[in-house]
C-alpha positions in Angstrom: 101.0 52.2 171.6 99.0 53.5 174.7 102.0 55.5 175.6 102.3 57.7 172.3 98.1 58.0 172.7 98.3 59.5 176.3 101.2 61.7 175.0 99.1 62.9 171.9 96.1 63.4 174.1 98.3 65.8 176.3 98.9 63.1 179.5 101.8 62.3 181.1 102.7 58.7 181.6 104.6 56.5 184.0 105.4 53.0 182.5 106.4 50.7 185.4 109.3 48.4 183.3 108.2 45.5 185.4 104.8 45.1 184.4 105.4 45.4 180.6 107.2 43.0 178.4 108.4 42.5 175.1 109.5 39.3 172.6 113.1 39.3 174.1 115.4 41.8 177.2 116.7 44.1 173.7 113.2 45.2 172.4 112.5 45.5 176.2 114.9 47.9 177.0 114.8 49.1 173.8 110.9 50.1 173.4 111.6 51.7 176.9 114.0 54.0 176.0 111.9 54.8 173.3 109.2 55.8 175.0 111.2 58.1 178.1 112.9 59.9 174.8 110.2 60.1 172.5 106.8 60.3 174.9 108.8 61.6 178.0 107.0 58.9 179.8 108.7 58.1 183.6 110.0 54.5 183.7 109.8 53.0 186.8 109.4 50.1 188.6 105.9 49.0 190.1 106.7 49.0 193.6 107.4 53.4 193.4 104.3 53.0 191.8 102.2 51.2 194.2 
């Protein structure tokens, strides 16, 4: 998980939700969720990040 790497190595993140995927729209949302809670990361979408 790059996510819980960059949190451990004192980095913020920003995960934009459409440029990741996962097996199925549950894990999706699921593992996304996970990370904002767990890593703190920003979810977003990529055109904010762009």
């Amino acid at each position: 998980n790059n996510v819980g790497h960059a949190y451990f190595s004192g980095f913020g993140t920003i995960v934009p939700q459409d440029c990741v995927a996962s097996i199925d729209e549950g894990a999706h949302e699921q593992a996304l969720k996970y990370m904002k809670d767990i890593y703190g990361a920003e979810i977003t979408t990529s055109d904010k990040v762009l």
